[in-house]
C-alpha positions as CSV (number, residue, x, y, z in Angstrom):
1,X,52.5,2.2,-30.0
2,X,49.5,1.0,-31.2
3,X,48.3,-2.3,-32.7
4,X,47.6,-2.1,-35.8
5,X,44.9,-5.2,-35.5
6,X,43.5,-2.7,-32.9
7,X,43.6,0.5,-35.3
8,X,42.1,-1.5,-38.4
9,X,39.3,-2.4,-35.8
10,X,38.7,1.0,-34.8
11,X,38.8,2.2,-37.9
12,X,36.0,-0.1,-39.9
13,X,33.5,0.5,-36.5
14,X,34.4,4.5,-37.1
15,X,33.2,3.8,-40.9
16,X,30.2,2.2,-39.6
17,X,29.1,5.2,-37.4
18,X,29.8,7.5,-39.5
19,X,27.5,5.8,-42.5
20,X,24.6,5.3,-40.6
21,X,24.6,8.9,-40.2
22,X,25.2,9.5,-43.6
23,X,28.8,11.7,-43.7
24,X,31.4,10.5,-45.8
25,X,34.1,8.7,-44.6
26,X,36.9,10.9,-46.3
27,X,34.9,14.0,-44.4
28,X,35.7,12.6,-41.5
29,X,39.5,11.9,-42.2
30,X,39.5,15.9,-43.4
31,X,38.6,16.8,-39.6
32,X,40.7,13.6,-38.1
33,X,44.0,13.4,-40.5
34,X,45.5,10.8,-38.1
35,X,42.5,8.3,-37.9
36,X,44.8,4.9,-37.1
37,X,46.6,7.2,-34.1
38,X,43.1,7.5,-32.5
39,X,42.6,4.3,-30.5
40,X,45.8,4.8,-28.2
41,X,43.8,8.4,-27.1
42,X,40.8,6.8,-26.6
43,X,42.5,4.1,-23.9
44,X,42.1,5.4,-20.5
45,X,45.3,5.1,-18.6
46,X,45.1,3.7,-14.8
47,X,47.1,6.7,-13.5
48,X,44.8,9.1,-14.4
49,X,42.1,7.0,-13.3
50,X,42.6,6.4,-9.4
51,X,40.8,9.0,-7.3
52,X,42.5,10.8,-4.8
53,X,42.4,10.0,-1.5
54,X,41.7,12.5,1.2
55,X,44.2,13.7,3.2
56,X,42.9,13.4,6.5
57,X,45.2,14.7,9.9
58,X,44.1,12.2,12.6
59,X,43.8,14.4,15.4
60,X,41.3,16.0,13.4
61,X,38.7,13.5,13.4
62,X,37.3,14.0,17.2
């Protein structure tokens, strides 16, 4: 779920950019229907953050 505080957030700083470069708002929501659902994408999750280790057999390191 997302928070809506969160969303509404999002959403007035995505109004911002998107002035100062001169494209209507309602342009944008053409392209993104779902603007309010964007913020829970844009969170990185830690899973799929962690590197992966290297495998590494022990006899192999002489």
């Amino acid at each position: 779920m997302v928070n809506p505080s969160k969303a509404s957030v999002f959403k007035e700083k995505l109004k911002t950019i998107v002035a100062k470069h001169g494209v209507p708002f309602v342009e944008v929501q053409k392209v993104i229907p779902d603007v309010v659902e964007l913020p829970e994408v844009l969170e990185p999750e830690q899973d799929a953050v962690t590197p992966k280790e290297e495998k590494t057999d022990w006899w192999n390191i002489f």
